[in-house]
GUSE-422700 format. One record per residue (C-alpha): residue number from 1; residue in one letter; x, y negated, z negated. Coordinates in steps of 0.001 Angstrom, whole numbers, plus 500000, padded with zeros to 6 digits. Example, Ala and Ser with C-alpha at 12.3 -4.5 7.8 and 13.67 -1.06 7.14 Angstrom:
% residues 2
   resi   resn       c1       c2       c3
      1      A   512300   504500   492200
      2      S   513670   501060   492860
This chain:
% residues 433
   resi   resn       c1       c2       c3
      1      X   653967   213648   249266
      2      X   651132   214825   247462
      3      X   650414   214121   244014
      4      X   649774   217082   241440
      5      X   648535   216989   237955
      6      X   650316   217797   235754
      7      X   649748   221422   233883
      8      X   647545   221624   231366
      9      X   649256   222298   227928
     10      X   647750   223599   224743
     11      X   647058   221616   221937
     12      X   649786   221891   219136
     13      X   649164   222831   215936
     14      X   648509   219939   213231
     15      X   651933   220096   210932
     16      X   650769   220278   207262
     17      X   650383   217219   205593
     18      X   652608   216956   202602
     19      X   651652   217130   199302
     20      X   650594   214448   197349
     21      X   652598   214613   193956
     22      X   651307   211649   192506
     23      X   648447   210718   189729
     24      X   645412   208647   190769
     25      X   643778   206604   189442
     26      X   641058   208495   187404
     27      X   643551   211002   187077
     28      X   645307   208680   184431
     29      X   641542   207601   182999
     30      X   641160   211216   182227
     31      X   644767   211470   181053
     32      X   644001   208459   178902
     33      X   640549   209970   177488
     34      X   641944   213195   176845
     35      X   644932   212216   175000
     36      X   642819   209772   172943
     37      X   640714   212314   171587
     38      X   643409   214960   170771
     39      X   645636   212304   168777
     40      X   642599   212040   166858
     41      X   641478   215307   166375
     42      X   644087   217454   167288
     43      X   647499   216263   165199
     44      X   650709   218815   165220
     45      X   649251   219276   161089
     46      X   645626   220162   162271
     47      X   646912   223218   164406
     48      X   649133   224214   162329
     49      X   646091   223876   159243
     50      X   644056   225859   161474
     51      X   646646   228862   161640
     52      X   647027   228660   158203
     53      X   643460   228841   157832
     54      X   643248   232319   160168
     55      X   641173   230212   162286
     56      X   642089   231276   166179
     57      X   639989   228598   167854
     58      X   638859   224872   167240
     59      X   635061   224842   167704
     60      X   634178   221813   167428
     61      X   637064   220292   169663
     62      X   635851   222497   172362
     63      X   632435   221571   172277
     64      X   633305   218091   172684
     65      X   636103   219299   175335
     66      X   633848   221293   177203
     67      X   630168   220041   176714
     68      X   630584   216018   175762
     69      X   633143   215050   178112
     70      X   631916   218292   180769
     71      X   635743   219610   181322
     72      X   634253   222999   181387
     73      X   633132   221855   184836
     74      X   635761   220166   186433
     75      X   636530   222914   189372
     76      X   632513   223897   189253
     77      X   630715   221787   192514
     78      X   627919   219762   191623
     79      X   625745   222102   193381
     80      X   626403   224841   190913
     81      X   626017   222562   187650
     82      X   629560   221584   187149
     83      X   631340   218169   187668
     84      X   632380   218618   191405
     85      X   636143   217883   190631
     86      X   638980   219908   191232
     87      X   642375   221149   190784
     88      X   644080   218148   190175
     89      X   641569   217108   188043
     90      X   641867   220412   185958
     91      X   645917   220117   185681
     92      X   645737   216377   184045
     93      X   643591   218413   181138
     94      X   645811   221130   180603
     95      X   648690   218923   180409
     96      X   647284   217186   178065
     97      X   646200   220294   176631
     98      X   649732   221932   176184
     99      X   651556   218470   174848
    100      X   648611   219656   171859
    101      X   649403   223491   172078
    102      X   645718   223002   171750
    103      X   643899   226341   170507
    104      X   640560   226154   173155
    105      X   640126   228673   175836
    106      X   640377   226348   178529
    107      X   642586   228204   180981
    108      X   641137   231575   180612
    109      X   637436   229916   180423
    110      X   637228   226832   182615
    111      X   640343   227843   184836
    112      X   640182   231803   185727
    113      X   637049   232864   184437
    114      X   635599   230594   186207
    115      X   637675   230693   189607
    116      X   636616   234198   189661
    117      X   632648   233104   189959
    118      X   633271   230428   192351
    119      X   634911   233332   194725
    120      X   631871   235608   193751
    121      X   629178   232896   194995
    122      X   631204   232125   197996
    123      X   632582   228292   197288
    124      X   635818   227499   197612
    125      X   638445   224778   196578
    126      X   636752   221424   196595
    127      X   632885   222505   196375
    128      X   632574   224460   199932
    129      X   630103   227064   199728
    130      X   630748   229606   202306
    131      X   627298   231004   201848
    132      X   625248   228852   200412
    133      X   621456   230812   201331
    134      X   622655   233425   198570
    135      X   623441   230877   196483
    136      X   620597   229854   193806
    137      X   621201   226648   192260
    138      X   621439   226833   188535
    139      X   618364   226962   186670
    140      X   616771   224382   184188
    141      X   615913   227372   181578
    142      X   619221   229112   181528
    143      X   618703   232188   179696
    144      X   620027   231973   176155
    145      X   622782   235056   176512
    146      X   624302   234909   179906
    147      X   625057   238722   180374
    148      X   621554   239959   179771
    149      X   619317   241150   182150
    150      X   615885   238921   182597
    151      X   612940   240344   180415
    152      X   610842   240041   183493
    153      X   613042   242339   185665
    154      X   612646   246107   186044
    155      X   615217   247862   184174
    156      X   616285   249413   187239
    157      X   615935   246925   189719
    158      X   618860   245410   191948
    159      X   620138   241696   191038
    160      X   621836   239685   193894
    161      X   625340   239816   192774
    162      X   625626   235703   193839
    163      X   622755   235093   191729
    164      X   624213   236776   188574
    165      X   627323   234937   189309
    166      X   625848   231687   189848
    167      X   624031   231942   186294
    168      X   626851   232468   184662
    169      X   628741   230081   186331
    170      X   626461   227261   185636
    171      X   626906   228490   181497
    172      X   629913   228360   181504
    173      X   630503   224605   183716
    174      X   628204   223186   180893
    175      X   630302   225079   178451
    176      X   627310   226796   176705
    177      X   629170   229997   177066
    178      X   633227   230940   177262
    179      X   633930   233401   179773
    180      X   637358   235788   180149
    181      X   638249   238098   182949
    182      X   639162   240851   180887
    183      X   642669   241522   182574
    184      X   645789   241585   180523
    185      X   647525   238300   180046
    186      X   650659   239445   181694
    187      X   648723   240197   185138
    188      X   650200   238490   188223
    189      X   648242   237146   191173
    190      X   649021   239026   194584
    191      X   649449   242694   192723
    192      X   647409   245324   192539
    193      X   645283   245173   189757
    194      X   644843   248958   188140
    195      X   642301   249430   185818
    196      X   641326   252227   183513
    197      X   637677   251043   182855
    198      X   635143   253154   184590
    199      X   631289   252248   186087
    200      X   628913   254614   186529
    201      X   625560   254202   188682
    202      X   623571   252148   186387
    203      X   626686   249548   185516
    204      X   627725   250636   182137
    205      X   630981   250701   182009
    206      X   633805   252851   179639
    207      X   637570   252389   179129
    208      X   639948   249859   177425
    209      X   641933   246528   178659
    210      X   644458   245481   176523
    211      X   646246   241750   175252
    212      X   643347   240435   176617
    213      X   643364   236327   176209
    214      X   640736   234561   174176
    215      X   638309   237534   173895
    216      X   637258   236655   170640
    217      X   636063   233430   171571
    218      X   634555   234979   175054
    219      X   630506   234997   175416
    220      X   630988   236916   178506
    221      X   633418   239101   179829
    222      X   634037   239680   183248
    223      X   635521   243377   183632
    224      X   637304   244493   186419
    225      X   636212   248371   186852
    226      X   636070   250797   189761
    227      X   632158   252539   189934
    228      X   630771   254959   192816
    229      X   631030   252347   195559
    230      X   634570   251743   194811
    231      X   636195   248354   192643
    232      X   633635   246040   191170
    233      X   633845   243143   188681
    234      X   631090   243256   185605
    235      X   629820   240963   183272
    236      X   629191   242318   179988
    237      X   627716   240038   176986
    238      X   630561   240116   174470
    239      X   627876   238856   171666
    240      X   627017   242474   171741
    241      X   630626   243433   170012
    242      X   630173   246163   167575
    243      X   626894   247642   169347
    244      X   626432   248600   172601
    245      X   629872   250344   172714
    246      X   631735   247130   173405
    247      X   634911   246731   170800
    248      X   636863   243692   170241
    249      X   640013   244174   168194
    250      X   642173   241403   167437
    251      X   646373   242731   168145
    252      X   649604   240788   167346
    253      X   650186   237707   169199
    254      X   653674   235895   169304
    255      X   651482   232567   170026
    256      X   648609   232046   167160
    257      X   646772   229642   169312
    258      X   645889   231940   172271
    259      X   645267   235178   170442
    260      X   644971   238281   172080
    261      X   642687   241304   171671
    262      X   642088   244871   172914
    263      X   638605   245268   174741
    264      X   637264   248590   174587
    265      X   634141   249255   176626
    266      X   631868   253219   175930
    267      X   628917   253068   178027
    268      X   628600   249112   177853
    269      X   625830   247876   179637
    270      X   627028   245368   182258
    271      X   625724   243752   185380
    272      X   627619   243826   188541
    273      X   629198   240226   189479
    274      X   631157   241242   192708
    275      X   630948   244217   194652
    276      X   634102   246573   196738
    277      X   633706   243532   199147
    278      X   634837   240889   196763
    279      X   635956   242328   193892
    280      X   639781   242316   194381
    281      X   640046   238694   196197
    282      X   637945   237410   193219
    283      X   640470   238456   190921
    284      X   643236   237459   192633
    285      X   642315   234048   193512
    286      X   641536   233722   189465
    287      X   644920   235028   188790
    288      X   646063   232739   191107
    289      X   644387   229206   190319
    290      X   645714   230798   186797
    291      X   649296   230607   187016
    292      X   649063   227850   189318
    293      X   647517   225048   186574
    294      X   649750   227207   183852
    295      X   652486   225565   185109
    296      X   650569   222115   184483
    297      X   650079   223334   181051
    298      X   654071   224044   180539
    299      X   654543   220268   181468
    300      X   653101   219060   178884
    301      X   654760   220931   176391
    302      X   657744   220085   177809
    303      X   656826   216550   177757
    304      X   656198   216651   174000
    305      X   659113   218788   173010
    306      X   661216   215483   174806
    307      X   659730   212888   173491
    308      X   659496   214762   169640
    309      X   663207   215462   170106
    310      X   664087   211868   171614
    311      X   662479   210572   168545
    312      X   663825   212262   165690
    313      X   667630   212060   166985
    314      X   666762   208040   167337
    315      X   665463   208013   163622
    316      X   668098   211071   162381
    317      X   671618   209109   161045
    318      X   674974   210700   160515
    319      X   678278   209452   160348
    320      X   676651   205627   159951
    321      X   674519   206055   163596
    322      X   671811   207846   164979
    323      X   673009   211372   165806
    324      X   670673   210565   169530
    325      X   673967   208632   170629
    326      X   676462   211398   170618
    327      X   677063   212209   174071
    328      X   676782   215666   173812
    329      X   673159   215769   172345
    330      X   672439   212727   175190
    331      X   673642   215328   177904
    332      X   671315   217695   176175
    333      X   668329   215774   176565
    334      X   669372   214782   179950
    335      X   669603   218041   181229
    336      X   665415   218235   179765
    337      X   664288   214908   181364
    338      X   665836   216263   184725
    339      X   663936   219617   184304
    340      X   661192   217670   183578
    341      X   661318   215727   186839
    342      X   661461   218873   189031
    343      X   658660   220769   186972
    344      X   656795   218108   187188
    345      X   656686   217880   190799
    346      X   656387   221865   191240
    347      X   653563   221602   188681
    348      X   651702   218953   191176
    349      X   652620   220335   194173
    350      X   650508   223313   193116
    351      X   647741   221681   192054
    352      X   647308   219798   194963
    353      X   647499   222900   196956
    354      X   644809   224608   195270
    355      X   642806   221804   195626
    356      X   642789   221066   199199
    357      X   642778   224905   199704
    358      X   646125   224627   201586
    359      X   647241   227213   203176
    360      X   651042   227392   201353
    361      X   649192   227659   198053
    362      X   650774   230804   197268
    363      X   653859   229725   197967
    364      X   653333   226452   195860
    365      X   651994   229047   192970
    366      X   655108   230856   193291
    367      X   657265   227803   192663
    368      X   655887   226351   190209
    369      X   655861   229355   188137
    370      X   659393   231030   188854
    371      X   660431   226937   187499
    372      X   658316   225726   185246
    373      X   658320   228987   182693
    374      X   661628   228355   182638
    375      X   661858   224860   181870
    376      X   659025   225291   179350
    377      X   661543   228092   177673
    378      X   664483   225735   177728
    379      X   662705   222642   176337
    380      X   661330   224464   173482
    381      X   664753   226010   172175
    382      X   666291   222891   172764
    383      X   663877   220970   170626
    384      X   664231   222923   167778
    385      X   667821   223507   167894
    386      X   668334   219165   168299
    387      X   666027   218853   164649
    388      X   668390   220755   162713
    389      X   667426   222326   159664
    390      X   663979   221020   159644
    391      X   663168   222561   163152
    392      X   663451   225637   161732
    393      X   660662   225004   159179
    394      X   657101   226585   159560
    395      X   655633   222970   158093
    396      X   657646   221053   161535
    397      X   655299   222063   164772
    398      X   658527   223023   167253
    399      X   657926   226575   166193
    400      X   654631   226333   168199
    401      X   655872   225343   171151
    402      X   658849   227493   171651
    403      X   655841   230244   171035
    404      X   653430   228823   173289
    405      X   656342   228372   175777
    406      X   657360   232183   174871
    407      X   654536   233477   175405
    408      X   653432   231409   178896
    409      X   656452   232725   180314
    410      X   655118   235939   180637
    411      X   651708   235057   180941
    412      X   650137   235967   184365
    413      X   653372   236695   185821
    414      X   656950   236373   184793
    415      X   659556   234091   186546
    416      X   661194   236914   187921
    417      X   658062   238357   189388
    418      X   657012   234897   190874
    419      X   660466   234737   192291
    420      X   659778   238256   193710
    421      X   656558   237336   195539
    422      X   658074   233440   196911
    423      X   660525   235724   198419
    424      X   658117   238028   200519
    425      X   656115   235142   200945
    426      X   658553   232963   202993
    427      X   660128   236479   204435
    428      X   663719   236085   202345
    429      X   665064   239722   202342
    430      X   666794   240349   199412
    431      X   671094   240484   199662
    432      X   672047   243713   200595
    433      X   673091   246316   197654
């Protein structure tokens, strides 16, 4: 009897590994930090001072945000000039951020302005530069307006696109400059992305994006516009509103502390960030990272609207005994806290995924959305409805939330939408008419 080996088989697939869901431990150190400094500077009475006040954004809580503690940089590698975190990293902020209803640009600025750079220079989720020889480090001298063209340099003459985007990346990791991806709030990731602005030959572009986010604080737009080669994404200096054709114009926002504005663009100089190549999967993963670390954002609102409404019904007496111990409102806030469990783990689950660059992140992005908007919603009404009378009052901060939470349901996607794509994504065919 002869002996055979036996057949050769192919290696199996590694299963994914699962998700990790929980904080670490300088996760909670920059929980801790965070939280710290907007207690101190940021009280419920300070926003809603600042909206009294007309004033849209909080300056000097950015700068300390963005430049002190270098939270601009947090998804920006070392490499580039940013802090070489990630993701995760990024979510514990805007948690912290949204228990604050804090008016900074930090999503549209640190989150998908700058996702949309990191795809233009080729690095992707935790620092991996895909090309780095087109990739210049950042430079010492960084030019003092980010979307103008070196004095040195032929009017004419081609830039690398990497090296334009690499410039302004490194601005905006050290938070000397805000960026926006001038795309309407309400865009989704995974659609097509239509736009009306036009480029010509030499880059200036003309046309109009509307309920654009945190514009008026932007130092650089990037522009999504279709020129002679086909779709392109342009910086354009936004210090040059009111010249150079470029128009900001502040329109009605249902949330005060992430205004909105229409950008109107009539032969705006611009230089070219991302070519027909790049363009589109730019924006998209920007859209995506987006509505991905949104979701972190509507956890911490939730998370405040709980605790605020845990508190006052503790502290609020009727009938001889805190109103908190009538079953009804205790099945109320139940019903919150378990919310709050499940958004909190759809809310990690997609951080983690953008993170590690897994390959279910859309799917993770889908869920965390289609849930956590909703929750967020929920939470909101609830709180103000459990105060009573002085819920209902402009001087009592619920009002914010439930127009934050409002408002982030429809940003960058609406739960039905995100419902829409999970279902294509995982190949669920809708129930038959």
């Amino acid at each position: 009897m002869t002996h055979q080996d036996p057949a050769p088989t192919s290696p199996q697939p590694a299963a994914p590994s699962a998700p990790d869901l929980l904080y670490r431990e300088h996760e909670e150190d920059l929980r801790s930090a965070v939280r710290a400094l907007l207690a101190d500077r940021l009280p419920p009475a300070t926003v809603l001072a600042h909206i009294d006040a007309g004033r849209a954004y909080d300056a000097g809580l950015w700068r300390i945000l963005a430049t002190d503690l270098g939270l601009a940089g947090l998804l920006v590698p070392d490499a580039l000039g940013g802090q070489g975190a990630g993701a995760r990293e990024a979510a514990v902020v805007l948690e912290e951020l949204g228990r604050a209803v804090a008016p900074v640009p930090y999503l549209t600025s640190a989150v998908i302005a700058t996702e949309a750079l990191l795809a233009c220079v080729g690095s992707g989720p935790g620092g991996a530069t895909h090309e780095p020889a087109a990739v210049p480090g950042p430079r010492a001298d960084a030019m003092p307006r980010a979307a103008t063209r070196p004095a040195d340099r032929p009017e004419d003459a081609e830039e690398p696109e990497a090296a334009v985007a690499a410039e302004l990346l490194a601005a905006l990791a050290t938070g000397e400059r805000i960026g926006v991806l001038a795309v309407p709030l309400s865009s989704a990731p995974g659609t097509a992305h239509p736009t009306a602005v036009r480029a010509d030959a030499r880059a200036a572009l003309t046309g109009e994006v509307t309920s654009v986010a945190d514009a008026l604080a932007a130092d650089v737009l990037l522009v999504p516009a279709r020129g002679p080669a086909g779709a392109g994404l342009y910086a354009v200096d936004a210090g040059a509103a009111g010249s150079s054709g470029l128009r900001l114009e502040p329109t009605t926002a249902l949330d005060p502390t992430r205004p909105l504005a229409r950008v109107g663009l009539d032969g705006t100089p611009a230089r070219r960030v991302a070519g027909p190549a790049t363009a589109d999967a730019a924006i998209g993963r920007a859209l995506r990272a987006g509505a991905g670390l949104l979701a972190s954002e509507q956890l911490g609102l939730v998370e405040w609207c709980l605790a605020e409404t845990v508190r006052h019904t503790g502290e609020r007496h009727q009938f001889g005994r805190p109103v908190g111990s009538f079953q009804a409102l205790k099945h109320r806030m139940a019903r919150i806290w378990l919310d709050l469990v499940s958004a909190r783990a759809a809310a990690r689950a997609a951080a983690d995924a953008l993170a590690t660059g897994a390959p279910d992140a859309p799917v993770a992005v889908a869920v965390a959305q289609a849930h956590a908007a909703r929750v967020a919603v929920h939470a909101a009404q609830e709180c103000v409805q459990l105060h009573g009378g002085i819920g209902m009052t402009w001087e009592h901060p619920a009002h914010l939330y439930l127009k934050r939470a409002k408002s982030d349901e429809i940003a960058l996607g609406t739960p039905g939408r995100h419902q829409e794509a999970l279902a294509d994504l995982v190949d669920l065919p809708a129930p038959p008419a």
